[in-house]
C-alpha positions in Angstrom: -22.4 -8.7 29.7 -24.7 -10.2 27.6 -25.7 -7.1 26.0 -22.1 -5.7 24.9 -21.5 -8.6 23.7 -24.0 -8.4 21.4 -23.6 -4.3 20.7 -20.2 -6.3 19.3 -21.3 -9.1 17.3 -23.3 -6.1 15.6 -20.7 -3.9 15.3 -18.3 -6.5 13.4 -21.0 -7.7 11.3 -22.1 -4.3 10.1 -18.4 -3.3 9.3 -18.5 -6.6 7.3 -21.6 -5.4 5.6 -20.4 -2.2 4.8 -17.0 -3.6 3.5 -18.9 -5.5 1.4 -21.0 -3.1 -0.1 -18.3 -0.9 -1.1 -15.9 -3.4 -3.0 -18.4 -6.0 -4.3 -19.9 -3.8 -7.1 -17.2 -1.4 -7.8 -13.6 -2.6 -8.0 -13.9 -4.3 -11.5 -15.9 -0.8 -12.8 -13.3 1.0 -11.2 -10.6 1.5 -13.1 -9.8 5.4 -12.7 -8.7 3.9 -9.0 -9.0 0.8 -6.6 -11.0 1.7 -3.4 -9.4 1.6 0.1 -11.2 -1.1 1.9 -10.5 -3.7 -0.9 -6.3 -3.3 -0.1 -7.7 -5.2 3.3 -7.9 -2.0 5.3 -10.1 -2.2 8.3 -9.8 1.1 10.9 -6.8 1.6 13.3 -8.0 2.1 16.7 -5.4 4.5 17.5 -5.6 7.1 14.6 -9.1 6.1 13.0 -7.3 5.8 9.5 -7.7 2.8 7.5 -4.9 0.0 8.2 -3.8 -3.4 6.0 -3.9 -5.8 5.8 -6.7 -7.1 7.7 -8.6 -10.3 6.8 -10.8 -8.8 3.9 -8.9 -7.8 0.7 -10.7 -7.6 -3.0 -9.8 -11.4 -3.4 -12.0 -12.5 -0.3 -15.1 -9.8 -0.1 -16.1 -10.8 -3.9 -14.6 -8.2 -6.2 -12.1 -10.5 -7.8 -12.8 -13.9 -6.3 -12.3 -16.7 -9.1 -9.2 -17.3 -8.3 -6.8 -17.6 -4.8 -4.2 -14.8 -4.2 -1.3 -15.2 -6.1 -2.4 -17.9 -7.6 -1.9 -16.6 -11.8 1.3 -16.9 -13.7 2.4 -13.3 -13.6 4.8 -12.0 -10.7 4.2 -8.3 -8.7 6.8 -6.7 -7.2 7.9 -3.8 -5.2 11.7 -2.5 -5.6 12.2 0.3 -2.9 15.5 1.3 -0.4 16.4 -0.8 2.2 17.0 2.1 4.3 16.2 5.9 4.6 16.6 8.6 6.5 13.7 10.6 8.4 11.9 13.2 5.8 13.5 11.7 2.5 11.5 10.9 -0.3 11.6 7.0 -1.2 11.5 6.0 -4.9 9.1 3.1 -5.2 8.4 0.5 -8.6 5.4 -1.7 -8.7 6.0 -4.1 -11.4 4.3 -6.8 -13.1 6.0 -9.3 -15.1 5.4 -12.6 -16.8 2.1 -11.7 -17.6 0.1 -11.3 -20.8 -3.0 -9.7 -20.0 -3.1 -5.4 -21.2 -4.8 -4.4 -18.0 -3.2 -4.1 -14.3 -4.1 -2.3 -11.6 -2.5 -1.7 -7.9 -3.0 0.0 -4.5 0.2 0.2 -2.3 0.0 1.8 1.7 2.8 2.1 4.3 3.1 1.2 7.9 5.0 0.4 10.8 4.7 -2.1 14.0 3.2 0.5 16.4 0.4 -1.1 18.2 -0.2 -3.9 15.9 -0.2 -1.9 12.7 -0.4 1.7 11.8 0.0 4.3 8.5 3.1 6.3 8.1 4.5 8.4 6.1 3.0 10.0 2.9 2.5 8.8 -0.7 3.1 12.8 -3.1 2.1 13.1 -6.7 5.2 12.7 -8.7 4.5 15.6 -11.0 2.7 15.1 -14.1 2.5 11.7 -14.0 -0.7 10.4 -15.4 -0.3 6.8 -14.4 -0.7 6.9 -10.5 -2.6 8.9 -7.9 -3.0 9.4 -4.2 -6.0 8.7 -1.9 -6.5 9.0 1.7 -4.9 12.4 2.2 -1.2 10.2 0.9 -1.6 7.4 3.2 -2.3 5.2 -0.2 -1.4 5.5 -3.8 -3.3 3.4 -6.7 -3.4 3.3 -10.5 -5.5 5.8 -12.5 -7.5 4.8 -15.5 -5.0 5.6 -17.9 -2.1 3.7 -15.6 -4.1 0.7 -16.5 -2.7 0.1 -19.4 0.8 -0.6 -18.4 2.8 -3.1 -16.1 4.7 -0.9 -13.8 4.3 2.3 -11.6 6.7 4.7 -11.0 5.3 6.1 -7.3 7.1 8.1 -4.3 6.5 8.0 -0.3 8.3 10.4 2.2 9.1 9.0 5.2 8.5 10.4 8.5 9.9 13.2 10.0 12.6 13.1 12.8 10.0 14.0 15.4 8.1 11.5 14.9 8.4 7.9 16.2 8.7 5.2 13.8 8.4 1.5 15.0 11.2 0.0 12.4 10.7 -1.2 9.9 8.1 0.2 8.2 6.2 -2.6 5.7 5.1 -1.6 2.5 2.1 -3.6 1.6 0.6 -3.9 -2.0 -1.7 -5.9 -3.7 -2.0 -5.6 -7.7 -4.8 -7.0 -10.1 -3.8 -9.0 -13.6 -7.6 -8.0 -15.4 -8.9 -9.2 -18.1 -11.2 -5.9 -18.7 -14.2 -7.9 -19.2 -16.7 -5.5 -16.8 -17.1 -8.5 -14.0 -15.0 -9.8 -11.1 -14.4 -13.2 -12.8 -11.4 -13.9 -14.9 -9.1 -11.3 -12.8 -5.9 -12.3 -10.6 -5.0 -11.1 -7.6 -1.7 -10.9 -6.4 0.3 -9.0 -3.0 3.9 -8.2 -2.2 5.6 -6.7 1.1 9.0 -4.8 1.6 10.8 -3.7 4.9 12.2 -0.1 4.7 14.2 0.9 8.1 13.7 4.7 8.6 16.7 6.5 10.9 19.1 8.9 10.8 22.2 8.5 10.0 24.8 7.5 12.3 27.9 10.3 12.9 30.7 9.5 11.7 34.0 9.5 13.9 36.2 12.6 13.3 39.7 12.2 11.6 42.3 13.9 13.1 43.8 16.3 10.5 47.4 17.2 10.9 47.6 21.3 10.2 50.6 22.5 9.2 51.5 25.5 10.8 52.8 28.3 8.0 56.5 29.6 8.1 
């Protein structure tokens, strides 16, 4: 007993470790795209994909820790459906506003209530846009270097197909970064934002009777 518990302690405090590692020296240096641990991703059990939020986001393992989340002046916000059907493809903003600092950055990921917390759906390229970018094989989409210099992404998810079972609603969870593009974690703002999206089909409608007139 003794000894799995320690084989966990170890296990948790080397994920910690590793988190770490990844987000401390990068995020502010990465600007052509945030990394996936620092949305607050730890691993689903289940699928082995990355999940969020979990208790370490880039405003807790030190990439932008001056200040609390959600703590600046500006506002982020996501503006998606209420509802969808299976298979559609959802139109998503991420917005900043009230805020005067010229660089932002986001990272937005999907997921519904099955065991605890899991990843559906996929995030697609919308065309040539320049601004955002998938990672994770579509379970995440984030800002490129270029979408740095703006306040709002334009970005688009498909929901899963019929076949598959989705534990409504389905959360999207974002977190987006107010910088002040000095090449260090200080001086930044973090902030995060949720909305519920219901994914079913749609419901039949009843039939109207039709009166047919018979021809003379």
């Amino acid at each position: 007993m003794g000894n799995t518990l320690k084989r966990i302690c170890y296990v948790t405090l080397a994920g910690i470790f590793i988190m770490g590692m990844l987000c401390i020296p990068t995020v502010y240096a990465r600007s052509d795209g945030a990394p996936l641990n620092c949305l607050g991703a730890g691993v689903d059990k289940i699928n082995v994909l990355y999940t969020a939020p979990s208790g370490y986001t880039c405003g807790i393992l030190g990439c932008h820790y001056q200040y609390p989340i959600n703590s600046g002046k500006g506002k982020f916000m996501l503006f998606v459906l209420d509802k969808c059907v299976p298979g559609e493809i959802v139109d998503i903003l991420v917005s900043f506003k009230q805020t005067d600092t010229e660089f932002h950055g986001f990272q937005i990921t999907a997921q519904d209530s099955y065991y605890g917390s899991r990843l559906v759906g996929n995030f697609i390229n919308v065309g040539d846009d320049e601004d955002t970018q998938v990672e994770a094989g579509g379970r995440f989409a984030t800002h490129t270097k270029k979408g740095t210099q703006q306040k709002f992404w334009h970005v688009k998810w498909q929901a899963p197909f019929s076949d598959f079972f989705v534990a409504n609603p389905v959360r999207f969870y974002a977190m987006g970064i107010e910088a002040d593009n000095d090449g260090t974690p200080m001086g930044d703002y973090i902030y995060k934002a949720t909305r519920l999206i219901v994914v079913e089909p749609k419901k039949a409608k009843k039939g109207q009777i039709q009166m047919i007139k018979k021809k003379e």
